[in-house]
N, C-alpha and C positions, 0 to 999 in steps of 0.2 A: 608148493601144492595148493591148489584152491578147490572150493567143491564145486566149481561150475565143468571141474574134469572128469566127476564121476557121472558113471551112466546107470543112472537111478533103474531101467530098463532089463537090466541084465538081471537073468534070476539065480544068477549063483554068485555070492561075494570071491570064492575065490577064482572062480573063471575072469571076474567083473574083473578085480583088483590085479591081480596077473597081469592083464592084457592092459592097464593103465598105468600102472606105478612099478618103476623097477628098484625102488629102497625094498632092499632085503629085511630090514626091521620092523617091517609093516606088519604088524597081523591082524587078518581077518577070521570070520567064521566060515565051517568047513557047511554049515547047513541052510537051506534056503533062506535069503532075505526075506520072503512073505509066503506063510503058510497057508497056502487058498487050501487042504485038506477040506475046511468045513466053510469053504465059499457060500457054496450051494447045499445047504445038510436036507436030508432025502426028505423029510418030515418039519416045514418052514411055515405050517399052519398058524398065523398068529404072530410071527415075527414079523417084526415094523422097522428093523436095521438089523445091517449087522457091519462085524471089523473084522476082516483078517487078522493074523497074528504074525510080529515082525522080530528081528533081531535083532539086537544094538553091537552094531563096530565101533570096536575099542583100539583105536590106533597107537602104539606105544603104552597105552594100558592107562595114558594120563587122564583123557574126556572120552565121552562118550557121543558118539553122534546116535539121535535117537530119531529111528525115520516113521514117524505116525500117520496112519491110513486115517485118512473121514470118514465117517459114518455114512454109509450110504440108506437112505429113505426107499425103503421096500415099499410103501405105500404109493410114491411115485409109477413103480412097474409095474403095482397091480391094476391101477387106474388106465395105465396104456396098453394093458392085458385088457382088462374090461371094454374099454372101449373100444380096441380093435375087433372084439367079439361082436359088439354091438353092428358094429361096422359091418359086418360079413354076414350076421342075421340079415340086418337091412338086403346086402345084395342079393341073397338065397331069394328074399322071397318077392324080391322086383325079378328075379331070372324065371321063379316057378308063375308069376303071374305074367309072364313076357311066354313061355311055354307054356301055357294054360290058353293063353289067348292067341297063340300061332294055330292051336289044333283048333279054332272054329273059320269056318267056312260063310265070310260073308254075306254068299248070295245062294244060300241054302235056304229053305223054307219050312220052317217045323210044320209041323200034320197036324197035333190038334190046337182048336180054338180055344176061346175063354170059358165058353160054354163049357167042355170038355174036361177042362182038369178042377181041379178041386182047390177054386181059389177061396183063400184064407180071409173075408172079409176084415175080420176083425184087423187082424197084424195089419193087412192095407192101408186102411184107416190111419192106424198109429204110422206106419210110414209117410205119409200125406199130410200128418199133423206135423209129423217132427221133423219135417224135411221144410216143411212154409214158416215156423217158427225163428225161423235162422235166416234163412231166403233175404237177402238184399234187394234193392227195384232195380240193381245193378249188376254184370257180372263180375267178381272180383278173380278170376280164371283158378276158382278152386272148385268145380262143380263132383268132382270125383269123390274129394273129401267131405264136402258137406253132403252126400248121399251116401256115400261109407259112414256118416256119423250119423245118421238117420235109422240107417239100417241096424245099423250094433243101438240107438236108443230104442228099440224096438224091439230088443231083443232076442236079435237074430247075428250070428258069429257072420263075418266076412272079411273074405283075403279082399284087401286093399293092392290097388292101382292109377295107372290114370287110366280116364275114362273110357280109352277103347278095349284096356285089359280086364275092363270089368265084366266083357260080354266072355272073357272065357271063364273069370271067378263066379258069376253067377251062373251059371250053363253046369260047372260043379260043386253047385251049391245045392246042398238037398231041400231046400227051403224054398226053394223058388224054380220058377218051370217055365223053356221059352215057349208061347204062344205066338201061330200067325194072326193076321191084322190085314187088314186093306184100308188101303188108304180113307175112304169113307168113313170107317169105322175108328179112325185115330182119335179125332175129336169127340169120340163117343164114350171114351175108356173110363172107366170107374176108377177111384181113387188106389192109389198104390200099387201102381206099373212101372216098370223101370224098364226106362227106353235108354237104348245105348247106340249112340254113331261111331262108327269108323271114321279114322281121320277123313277129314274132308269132306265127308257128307255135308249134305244139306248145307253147304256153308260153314262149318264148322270147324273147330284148329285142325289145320293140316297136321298137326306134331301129334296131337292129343283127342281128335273126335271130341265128344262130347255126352254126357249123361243126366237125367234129370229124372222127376219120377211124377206121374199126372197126378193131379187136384182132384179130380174128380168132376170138374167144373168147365172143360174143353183149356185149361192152364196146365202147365206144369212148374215145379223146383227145383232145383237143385242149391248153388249160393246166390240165386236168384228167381225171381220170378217169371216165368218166361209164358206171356201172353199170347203167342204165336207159336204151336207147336208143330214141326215139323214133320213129313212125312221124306224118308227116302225109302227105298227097294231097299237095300239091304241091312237098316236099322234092325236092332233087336230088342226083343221087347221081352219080359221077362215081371210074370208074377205071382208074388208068395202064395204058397200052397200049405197046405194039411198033410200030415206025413200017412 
């Protein structure tokens, strides 16, 4: 008899022992090898391991074989718990800002001007500051982010995306309101405008459009400075208001 013929797998010793060893002298136990009862106990708040509990077969009554479980680290599964969560926040809210931005209609035209609504000088300003602060003389193709980080330094909440999902996160953002523009009038915009492209506008990434927010100066930023602002038909243009 050697122990590479028991089948550690088996959860009853005498089912196991039965079906392996036909010495009649052998005695096993009649109750489970491994007690999972309190595997999983309903209230695990604060427990960092745990062990099953085992029986020792006592073959002829001489030694004992004694078969000991490791310690399994809870804190392992709670971390792959977390961060699966983490995981699927993420996706919720790339799907609601990918549905946020399927309901606008690019070649729509809001009705009123700048004139019209009740732009928020002040917040502009700080958008304009804290968007040229960080601006590169380069594009380093993060324009989305550093205008989502403009915006929340300004103190103003906003659902994050790339740049072409931000024409539907700002569209349902109570803080900001799309006005039309003519082409003439682009290079005329006052500080803290957020102009948003659909892929492939103006030249811009087929994947990802583009977004930036004017200087106030015929320039705009985003993670860069961009000396040359573009005008297409169906850009959108969007600025913070007064509630």
């Amino acid at each position: 008899m050697t122990l590479d013929k028991i089948d550690f797998n088996t959860s009853y010793f005498n089912t196991g022992m039965t079906n392996m060893f036909s010495n009649p002298m052998l005695t096993y136990s009649t109750t489970p090898m491994f007690d999972f009862t309190n595997f999983m106990p309903s209230a695990y708040t604060g427990m960092d391991t745990f062990m099953p509990s085992y029986q020792s077969f006592s073959p002829f009554g001489s030694f004992n074989f004694n078969f000991e479980m490791p310690q399994f680290d809870m804190s392992m599964l709670m971390d792959m718990y977390n961060a699966t969560l983490q995981n699927m926040d993420a996706q919720f809210n790339k799907l609601k800002g990918f549905l946020q931005n399927s309901a606008v209609n690019w070649n729509t035209t809001p009705t009123a001007s700048l004139e019209e609504v009740n732009y928020d000088k002040a917040t502009a300003v700080k958008l304009a500051k804290n968007v040229k602060a960080h601006a590169y003389t380069g594009s380093t193709g993060h324009c989305a982010r550093f205008v989502s980080d403009a915006i929340e330094a300004s103190g103003i909440p906003v659902t994050r995306g790339h740049a072409f999902e931000m024409a539907g996160n700002l569209k349902n953002n109570e803080h900001f309101q799309e006005v039309k523009i003519t082409k003439d009038e682009l290079a005329d915009l006052p500080a803290g405008c957020v102009l948003v492209y659909p892929k492939g506008s103006a030249g811009y990434s087929s994947q990802y459009g583009h977004i930036e927010i004017t200087l106030g100066n015929g320039k705009a930023a985003s993670d860069f400075v961009n000396n040359n602002i573009k005008y297409s038909s169906n850009m959108k243009v969007f600025v913070p208001v007064t509630a």
